[in-house]
C-alpha positions in Angstrom: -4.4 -35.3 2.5 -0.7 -35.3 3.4 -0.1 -33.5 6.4 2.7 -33.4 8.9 0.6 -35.8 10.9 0.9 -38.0 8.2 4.5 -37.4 6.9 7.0 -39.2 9.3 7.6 -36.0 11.0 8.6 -36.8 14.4 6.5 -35.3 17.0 7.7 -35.5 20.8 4.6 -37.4 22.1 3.4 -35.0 24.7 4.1 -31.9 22.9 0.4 -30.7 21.5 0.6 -28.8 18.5 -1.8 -26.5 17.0 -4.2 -27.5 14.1 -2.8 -24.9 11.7 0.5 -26.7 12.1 -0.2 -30.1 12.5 -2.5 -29.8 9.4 -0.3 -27.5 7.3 -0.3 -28.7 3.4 2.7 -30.7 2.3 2.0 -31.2 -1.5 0.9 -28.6 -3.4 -2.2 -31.2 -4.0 -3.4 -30.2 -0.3 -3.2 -26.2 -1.0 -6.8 -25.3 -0.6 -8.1 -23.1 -3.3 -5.2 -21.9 -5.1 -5.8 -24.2 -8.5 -4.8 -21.4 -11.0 -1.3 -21.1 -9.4 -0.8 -24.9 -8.8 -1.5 -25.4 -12.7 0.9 -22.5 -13.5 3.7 -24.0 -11.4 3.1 -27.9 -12.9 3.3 -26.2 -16.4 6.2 -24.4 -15.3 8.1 -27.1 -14.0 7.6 -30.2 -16.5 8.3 -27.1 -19.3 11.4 -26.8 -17.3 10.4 -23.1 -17.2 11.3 -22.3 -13.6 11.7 -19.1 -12.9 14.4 -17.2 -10.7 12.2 -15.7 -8.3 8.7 -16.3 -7.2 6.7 -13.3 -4.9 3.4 -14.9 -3.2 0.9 -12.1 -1.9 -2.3 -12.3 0.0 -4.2 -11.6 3.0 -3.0 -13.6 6.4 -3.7 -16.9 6.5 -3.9 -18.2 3.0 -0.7 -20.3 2.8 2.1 -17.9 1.3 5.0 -19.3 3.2 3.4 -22.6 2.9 3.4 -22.5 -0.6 7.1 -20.9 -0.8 8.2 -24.4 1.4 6.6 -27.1 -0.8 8.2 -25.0 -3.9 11.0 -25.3 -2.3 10.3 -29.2 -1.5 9.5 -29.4 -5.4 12.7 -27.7 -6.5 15.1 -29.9 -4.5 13.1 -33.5 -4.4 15.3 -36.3 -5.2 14.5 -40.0 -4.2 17.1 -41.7 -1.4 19.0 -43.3 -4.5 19.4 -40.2 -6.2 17.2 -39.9 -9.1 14.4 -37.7 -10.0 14.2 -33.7 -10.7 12.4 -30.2 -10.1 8.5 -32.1 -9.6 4.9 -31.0 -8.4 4.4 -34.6 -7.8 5.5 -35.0 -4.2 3.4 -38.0 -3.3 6.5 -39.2 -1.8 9.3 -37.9 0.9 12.7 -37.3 -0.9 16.0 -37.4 0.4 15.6 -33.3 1.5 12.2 -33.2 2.4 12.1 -33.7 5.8 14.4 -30.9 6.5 12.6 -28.4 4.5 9.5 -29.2 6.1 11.1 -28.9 9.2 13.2 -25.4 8.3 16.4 -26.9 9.1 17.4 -27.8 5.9 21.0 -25.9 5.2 20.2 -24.9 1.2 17.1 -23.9 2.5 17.4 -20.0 4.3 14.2 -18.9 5.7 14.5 -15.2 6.5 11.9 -12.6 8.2 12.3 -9.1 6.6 10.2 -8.0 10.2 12.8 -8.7 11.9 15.8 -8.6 9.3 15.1 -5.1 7.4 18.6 -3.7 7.0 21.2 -3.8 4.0 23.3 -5.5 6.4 21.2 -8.4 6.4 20.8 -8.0 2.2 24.7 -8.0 2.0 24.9 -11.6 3.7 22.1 -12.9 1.3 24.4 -11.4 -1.2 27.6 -12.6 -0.3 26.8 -16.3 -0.3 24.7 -16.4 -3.6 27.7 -16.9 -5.2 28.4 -20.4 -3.2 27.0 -23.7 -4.7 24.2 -25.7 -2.3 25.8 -27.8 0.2 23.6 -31.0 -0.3 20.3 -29.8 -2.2 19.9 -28.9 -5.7 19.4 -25.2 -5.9 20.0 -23.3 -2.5 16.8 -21.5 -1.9 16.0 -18.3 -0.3 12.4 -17.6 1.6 12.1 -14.3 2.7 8.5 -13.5 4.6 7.1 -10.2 5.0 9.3 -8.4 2.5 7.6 -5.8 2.2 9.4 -4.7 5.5 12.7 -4.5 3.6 13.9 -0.7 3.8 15.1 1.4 0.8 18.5 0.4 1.0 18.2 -3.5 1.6 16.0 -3.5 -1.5 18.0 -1.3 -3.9 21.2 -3.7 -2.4 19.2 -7.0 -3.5 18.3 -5.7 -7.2 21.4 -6.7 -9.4 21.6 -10.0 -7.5 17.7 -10.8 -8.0 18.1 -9.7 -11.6 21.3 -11.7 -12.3 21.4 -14.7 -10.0 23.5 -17.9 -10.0 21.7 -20.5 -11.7 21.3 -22.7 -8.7 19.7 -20.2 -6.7 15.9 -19.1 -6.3 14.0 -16.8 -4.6 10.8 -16.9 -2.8 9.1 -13.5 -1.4 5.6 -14.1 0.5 3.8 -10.1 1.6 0.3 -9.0 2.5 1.4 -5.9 1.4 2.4 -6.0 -2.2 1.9 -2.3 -2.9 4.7 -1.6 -0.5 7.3 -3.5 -2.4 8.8 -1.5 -4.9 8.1 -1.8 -8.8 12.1 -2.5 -9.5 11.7 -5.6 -7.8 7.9 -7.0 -8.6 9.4 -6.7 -12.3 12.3 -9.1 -11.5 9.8 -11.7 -10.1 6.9 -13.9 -10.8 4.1 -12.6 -9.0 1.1 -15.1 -7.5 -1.6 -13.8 -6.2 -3.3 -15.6 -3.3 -6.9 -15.8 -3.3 -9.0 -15.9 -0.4 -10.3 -19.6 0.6 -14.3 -19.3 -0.4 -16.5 -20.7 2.0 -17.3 -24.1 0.6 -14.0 -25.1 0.1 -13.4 -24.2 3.8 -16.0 -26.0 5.4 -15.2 -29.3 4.0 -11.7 -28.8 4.8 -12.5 -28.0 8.3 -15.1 -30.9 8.4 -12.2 -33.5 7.2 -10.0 -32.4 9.7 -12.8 -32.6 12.2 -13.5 -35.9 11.4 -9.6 -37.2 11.7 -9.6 -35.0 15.5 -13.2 -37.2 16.1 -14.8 -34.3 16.8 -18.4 -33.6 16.1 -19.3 -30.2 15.1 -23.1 -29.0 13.2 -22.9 -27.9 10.2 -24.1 -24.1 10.9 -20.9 -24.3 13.5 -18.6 -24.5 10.4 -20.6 -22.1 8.6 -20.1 -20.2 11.3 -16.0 -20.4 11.7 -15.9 -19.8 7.6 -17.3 -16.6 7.9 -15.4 -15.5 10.6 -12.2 -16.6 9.0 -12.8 -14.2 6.5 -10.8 -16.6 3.9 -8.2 -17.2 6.1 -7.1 -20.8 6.5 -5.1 -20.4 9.6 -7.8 -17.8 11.5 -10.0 -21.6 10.6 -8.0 -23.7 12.0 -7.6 -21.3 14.9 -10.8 -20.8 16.0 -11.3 -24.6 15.5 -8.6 -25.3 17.8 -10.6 -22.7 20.2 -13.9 -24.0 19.3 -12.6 -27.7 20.3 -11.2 -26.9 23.8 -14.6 -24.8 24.4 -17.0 -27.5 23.3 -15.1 -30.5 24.4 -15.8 -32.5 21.9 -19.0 -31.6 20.4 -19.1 -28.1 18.8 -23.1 -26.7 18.0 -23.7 -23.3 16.5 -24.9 -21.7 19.8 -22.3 -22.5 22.3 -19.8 -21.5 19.5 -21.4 -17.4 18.7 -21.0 -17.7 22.5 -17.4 -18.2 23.0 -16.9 -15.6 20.0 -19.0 -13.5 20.8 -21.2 -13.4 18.0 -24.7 -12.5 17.8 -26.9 -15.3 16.8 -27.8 -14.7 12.9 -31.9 -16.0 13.2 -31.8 -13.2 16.0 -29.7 -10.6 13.7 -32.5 -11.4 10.8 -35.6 -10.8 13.4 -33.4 -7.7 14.3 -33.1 -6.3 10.1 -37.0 -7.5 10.2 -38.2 -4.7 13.1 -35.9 -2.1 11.5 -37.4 -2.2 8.2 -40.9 -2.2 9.5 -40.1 0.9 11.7 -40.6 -0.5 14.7 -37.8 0.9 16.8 -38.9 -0.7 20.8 -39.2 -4.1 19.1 -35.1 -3.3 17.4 -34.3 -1.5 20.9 -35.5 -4.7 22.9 -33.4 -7.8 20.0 -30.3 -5.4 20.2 -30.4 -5.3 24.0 -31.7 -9.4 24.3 -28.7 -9.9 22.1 -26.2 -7.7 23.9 -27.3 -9.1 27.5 -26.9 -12.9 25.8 -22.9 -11.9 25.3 -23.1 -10.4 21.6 -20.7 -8.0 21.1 -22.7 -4.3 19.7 -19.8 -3.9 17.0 -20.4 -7.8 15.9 -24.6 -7.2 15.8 -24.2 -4.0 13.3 -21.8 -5.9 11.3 -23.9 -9.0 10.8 -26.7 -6.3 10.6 -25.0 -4.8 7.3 -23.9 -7.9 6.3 -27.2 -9.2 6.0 -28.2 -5.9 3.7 -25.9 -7.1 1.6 -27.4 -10.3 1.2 -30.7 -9.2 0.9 -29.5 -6.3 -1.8 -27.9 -9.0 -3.8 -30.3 -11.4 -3.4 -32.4 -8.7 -5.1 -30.1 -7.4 -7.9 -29.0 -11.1 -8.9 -32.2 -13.2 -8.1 -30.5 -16.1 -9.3 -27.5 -16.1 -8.0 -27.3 -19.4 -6.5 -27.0 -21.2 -3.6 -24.2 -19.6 -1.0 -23.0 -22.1 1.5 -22.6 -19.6 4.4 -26.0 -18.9 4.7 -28.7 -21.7 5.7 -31.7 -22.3 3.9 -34.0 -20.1 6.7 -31.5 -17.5 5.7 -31.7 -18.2 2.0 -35.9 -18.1 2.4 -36.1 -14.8 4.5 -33.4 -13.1 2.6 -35.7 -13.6 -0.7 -38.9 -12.5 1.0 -37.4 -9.3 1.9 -35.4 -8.7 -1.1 -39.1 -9.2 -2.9 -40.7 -6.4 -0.5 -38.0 -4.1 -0.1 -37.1 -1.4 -2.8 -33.4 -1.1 -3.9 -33.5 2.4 -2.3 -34.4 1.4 1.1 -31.7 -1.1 0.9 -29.4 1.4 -0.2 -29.8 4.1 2.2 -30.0 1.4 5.4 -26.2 -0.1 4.0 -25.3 3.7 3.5 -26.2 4.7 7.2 -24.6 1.4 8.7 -21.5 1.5 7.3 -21.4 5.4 8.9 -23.0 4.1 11.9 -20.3 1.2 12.4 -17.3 3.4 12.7 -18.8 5.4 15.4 -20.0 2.4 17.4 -16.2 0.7 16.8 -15.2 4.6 18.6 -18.0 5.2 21.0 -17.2 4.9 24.9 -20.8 3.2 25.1 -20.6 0.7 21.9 -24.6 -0.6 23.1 -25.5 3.2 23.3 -24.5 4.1 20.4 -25.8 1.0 18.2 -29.0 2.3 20.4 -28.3 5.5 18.5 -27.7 4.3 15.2 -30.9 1.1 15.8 -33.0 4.5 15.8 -31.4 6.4 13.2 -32.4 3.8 10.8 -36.1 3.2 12.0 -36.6 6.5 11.2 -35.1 6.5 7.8 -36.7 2.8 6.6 -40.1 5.0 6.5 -38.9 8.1 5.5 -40.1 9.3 1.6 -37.6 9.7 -1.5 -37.7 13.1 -3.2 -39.3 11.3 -5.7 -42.6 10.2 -3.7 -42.5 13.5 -2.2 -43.2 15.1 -5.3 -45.7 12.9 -6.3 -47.3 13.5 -3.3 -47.7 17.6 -3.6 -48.2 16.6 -7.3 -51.5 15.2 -5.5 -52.1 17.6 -3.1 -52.1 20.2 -6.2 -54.2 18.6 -8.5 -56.4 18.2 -5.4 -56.5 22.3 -4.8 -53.7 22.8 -2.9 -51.4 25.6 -3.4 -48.9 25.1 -6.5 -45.7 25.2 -6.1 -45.2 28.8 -6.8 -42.4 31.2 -5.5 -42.6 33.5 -2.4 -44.0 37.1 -2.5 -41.8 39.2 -4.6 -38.7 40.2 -2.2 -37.2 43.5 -2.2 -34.7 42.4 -4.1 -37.6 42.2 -7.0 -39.1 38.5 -9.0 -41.7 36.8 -9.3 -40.7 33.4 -7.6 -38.2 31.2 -6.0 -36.4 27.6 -5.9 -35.4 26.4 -2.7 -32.8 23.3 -2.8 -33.0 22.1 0.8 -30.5 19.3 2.4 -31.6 16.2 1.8 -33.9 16.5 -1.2 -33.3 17.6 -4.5 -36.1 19.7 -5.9 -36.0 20.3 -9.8 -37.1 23.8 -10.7 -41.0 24.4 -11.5 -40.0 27.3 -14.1 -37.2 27.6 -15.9 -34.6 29.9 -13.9 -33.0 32.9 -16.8 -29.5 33.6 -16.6 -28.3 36.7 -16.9 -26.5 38.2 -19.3 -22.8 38.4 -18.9 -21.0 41.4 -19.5 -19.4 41.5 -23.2 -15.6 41.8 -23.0 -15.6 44.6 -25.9 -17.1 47.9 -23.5 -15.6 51.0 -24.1 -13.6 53.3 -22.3 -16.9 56.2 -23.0 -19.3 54.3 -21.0 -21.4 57.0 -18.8 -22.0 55.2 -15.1 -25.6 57.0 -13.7 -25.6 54.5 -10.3 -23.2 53.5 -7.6 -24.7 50.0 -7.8 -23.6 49.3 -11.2 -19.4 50.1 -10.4 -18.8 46.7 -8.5 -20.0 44.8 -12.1 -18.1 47.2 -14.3 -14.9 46.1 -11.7 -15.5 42.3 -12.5 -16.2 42.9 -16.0 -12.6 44.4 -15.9 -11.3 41.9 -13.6 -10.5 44.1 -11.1 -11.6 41.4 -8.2 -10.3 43.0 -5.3 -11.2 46.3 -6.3 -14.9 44.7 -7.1 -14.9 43.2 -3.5 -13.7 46.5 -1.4 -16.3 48.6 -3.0 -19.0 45.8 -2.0 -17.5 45.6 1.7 -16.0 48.5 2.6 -17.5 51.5 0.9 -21.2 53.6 2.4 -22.5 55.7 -0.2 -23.0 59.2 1.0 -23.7 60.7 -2.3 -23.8 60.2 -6.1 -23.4 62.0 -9.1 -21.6 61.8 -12.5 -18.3 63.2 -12.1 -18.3 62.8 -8.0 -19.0 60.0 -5.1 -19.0 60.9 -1.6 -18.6 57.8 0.4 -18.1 56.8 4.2 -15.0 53.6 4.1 -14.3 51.1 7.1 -12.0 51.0 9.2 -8.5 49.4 7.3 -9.6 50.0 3.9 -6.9 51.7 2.4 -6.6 54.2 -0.2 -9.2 53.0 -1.9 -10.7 56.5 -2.9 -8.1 56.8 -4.4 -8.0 53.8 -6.3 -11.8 53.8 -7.4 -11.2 57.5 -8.8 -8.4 56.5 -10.9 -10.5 53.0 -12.1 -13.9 55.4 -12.7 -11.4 58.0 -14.9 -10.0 54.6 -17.1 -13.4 53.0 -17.8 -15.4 56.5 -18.5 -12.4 58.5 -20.2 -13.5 61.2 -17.9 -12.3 62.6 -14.4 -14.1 61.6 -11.2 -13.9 62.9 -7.9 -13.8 60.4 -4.8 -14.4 62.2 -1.6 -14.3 61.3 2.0 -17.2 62.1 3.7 -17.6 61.6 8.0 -21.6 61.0 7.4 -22.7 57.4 8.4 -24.1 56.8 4.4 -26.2 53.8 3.5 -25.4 50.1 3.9 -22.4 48.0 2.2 -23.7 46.1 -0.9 -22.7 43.1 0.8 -25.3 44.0 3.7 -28.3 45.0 1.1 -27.5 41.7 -0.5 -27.3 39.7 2.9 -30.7 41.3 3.8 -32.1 40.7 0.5 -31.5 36.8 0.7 -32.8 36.8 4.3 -36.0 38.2 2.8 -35.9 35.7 0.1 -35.4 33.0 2.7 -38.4 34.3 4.9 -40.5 34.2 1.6 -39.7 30.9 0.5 -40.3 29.1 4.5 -43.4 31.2 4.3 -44.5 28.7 0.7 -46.3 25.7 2.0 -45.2 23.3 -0.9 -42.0 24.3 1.0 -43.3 23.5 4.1 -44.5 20.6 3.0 -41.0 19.4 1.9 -39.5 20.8 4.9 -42.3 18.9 7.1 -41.6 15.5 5.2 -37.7 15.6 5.3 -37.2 16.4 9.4 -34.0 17.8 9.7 -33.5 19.3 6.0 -32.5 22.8 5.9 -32.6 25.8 3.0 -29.3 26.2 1.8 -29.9 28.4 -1.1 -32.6 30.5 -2.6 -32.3 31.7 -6.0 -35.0 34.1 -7.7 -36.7 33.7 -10.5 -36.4 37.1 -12.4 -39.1 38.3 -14.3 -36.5 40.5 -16.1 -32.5 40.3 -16.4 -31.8 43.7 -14.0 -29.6 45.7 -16.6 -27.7 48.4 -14.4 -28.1 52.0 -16.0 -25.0 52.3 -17.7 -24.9 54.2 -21.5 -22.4 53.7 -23.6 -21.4 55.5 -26.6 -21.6 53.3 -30.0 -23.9 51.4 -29.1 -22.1 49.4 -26.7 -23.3 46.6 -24.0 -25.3 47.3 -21.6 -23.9 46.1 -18.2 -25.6 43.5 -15.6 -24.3 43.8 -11.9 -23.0 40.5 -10.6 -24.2 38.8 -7.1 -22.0 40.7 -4.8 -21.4 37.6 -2.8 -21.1 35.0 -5.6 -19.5 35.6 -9.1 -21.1 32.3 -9.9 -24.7 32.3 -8.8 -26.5 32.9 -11.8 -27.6 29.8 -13.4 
């Protein structure tokens, strides 16, 4: 492995420096798990098929500007007498390799668009494209982080990244690819960086271990791999950390101590107590574990993590061995996947990936893992809709009481369906629908009750007028030919406008009148008091207990009737035409 401990480099000899630079890659041999762009980029260059601008893109850590350097490397190697050409093959240091290694090499520009975002800088770039490399072979531009660019330094860069001089090439390394607009990922060759997997890692990290002489278990690596989250440099980081800490000799324990992770035996005895229900024996590990330096927003992680092991360990039985988790790990997560059903699993990774956000946000992080610990005790036990129906299924064959609607509200039918949060009952009879009006009524139609105007309105898709007799209007008195009616407060002139809509629809004149007498209630309050009824009826079912009972919590949301009948308003119409059905004065949509 060629490093820059290993590459001449000159170090001063007291200067420490950090593992992630003292063990950066060189060769594009030492890139860790990047083999699909390393083959593109040898093809590439013994094709002679180099192209004029490379863009790298990845999460932190995965060796973007790395890998824009040892391009660069490749591009200009040539041997101290002179020969050789664009290579992959950099076993040896060329005549401009030090320098670019070093990033003082004069046909090599390194640039930070973090810190350079203007057109300004763009227009210097642009300006000296068009002068030949000093000493190297093709003058090289590195820009990190260009996603940072703004508007105008991009737009300013597009004809010269399009069209550039033949001996120069550009590099762009981003985490944020999405930012960098589409005008100038088409100009480029894009590479995407993959994450380092966690077997690759830890022998990387256990080479580099053994050249530092440090001893370090093997669950300690495991450990750093996972935290690194397939970051190289995080590694090498926490490495460096775990070094200094350990002084020499790194185990597993002291390490979850210095980053504050909780101890993943402990975290499985802790997924164990859940799932059983046993909430003082989760209460008591999460507290053990916070009092012992684990951090709460670390344990619920690990916690879900470990549901997602377990989950896949289920779906994909066979999916191999993974070199992050230990063979204990491997063993328990098995057993439980075996035990568990898929929708236990489910709803526990549903409720901790809810529950993590509010423990990252809580003032009290312990309290409110406390919170969530409990949350999910109660819901490892708790019934599907499924098992609950199979249970009154029992209780009925058993001489229970059916499932059968409430006693017939005022509203009239013979049943109801209740849907309440939380579980999804399907209907025990079939719910009618009623007939819509027909859209060919005509203008003779004889109206015989005030109840049956707000479906005639619809039907003629007169909304508003449809909703101000429903709210606004008291009916005093009916007949054909005359309404006397009480309105609220801000209603308008709509006697007015209902006398005019009546004389359209019947083809005969009707008299609105204003009358001071208090009249009945709105439609919208019979219909409000009609579904409280309803409501009253179905609470008063005990299937619907039951349900209620079994799902704590779970509320009626909506109770629709089943009618015995359809309900057709009293309408006659001359010519045989439709008969008209009054719609739910609160919902348009509520029959089903």
């Amino acid at each position: 492995m060629e490093t820059e401990a290993t590459t001449g480099v000159p170090q001063t000899s007291n200067a420490y420096r950090v593992l992630a630079r003292k063990y950066r890659p060189q060769t594009f041999r030492d890139l860790v798990g990047q083999e699909p762009m390393v083959r593109t980029l040898r093809n590439a260059f013994a094709a002679n098929r180099i192209h004029q601008a490379y863009i790298f893109t990845g999460v932190r850590g995965v060796g973007k500007t790395t890998t824009a350097r040892i391009i660069a490397r490749g591009l200009n190697f040539e041997r101290e007498d002179g020969s050789g050409g664009p290579t992959v093959d950099l076993d040896s240091m060329g005549k401009h390799c030090q320098a670019i290694l070093e990033s003082r090499h004069v046909d090599v520009i390194e640039m930070d668009a973090a810190s350079h975002t203007s057109i300004n800088d763009i227009r210097e770039i642009i300006e000296s494209v068009s002068y030949r490399p000093a000493y190297a072979r093709y003058k090289v531009y590195i820009i990190d982080e260009v996603h940072m660019l703004s508007t105008a330094a991009f737009n300013g860069l597009l004809k010269t990244l399009e069209e550039p001089p033949p001996h120069v090439k550009f590099l762009f390394a981003t985490t944020e690819i999405r930012k960098v607009p589409v005008t100038v990922l088409s100009r480029c060759q894009r590479f995407d960086l993959r994450r380092i997997v966690a077997s690759d890692m830890t022998a990387y990290l256990r080479t580099i271990a053994g050249q530092e002489q440090v001893d370090i278990e093997d669950e300690a690596l495991s450990l750093i791999a996972r935290a690194s989250e397939g970051s190289m440099r995080d590694a090498l980081s926490l490495m460096d950390q775990a070094i200094a800490h350990g002084h020499g000799l790194i185990g597993a324990e002291s390490l979850r101590v210095m980053l504050g992770l909780a101890d993943r035996a402990r975290v499985i005895d802790l997924f164990e107590a859940v799932m059983k229900g046993d909430a003082a024996r989760a209460l008591t590990e999460l507290r053990e574990q916070y009092d012992a330096g684990a951090d709460p927003v670390s344990i619920i992680a690990d916690l879900a993590d470990y549901v997602h092991t377990v989950t896949r360990l289920k779906v994909v039985p066979g999916d191999g061995h993974d070199p992050s988790l230990s063979e204990s790990e491997q063993v328990r997560g098995r057993a439980f996947a075996e035990a568990l059903p898929q929708r236990v699993l489910t709803r526990a990774w549903q409720i901790l990936l809810k529950g993590l956000q509010e423990v990252q946000t809580a003032a009290r992080p312990v309290a409110a893992a406390e919170m969530l610990l409990i949350r999910l005790v109660h819901a490892a036990d708790l019934p599907s809709p499924d098992e609950v129906l199979r249970r009154l299924k029992s209780q009925m064959s058993g001489g229970a009481p059916a499932l059968a609607g409430p006693p017939p509200a005022p509203g009239g039918g013979s049943g109801a369906i209740a849907t309440a949060r939380g579980a999804s009952l399907p209907a025990s009879v079939p719910v009618r629908s009623a007939p819509r009006p027909e859209a060919h009524a005509q203008p003779t139609m004889r109206i015989r009750r005030f109840e049956d105007i707000p479906a005639i309105a619809a039907e003629k898709r007169d909304i508003a007028l449809k909703l101000a007799i429903e709210r606004d209007i008291r009916l005093v008195r009916f007949e054909e030919g005359r309404i006397e009616i009480n309105v609220a407060e801000g209603a308008g002139d709509i006697a007015m406008k209902l006398s005019r809509a009546l004389q359209g629809w019947t083809g005969t004149r009707w008299i609105v009148a204003l009358s001071q007498e208090q009249g009945a209630p709105t439609l919208q309050e019979v219909e409000r008091e009609r579904r409280a009824n309803d409501e009253r009826g179905v609470r008063a079912n005990p299937a619907v207990r039951a349900i209620l009972d079994a799902f704590p919590g779970a509320e009626i949301v909506r109770v629709q009737l089943q009618r015995s009948e359809p309900e057709a308003p009293d309408v006659d119409e001359a010519d045989g035409a439709s008969q008209m059905v009054p719609l739910d004065p609160d919902d348009d949509d509520d029959a089903l």
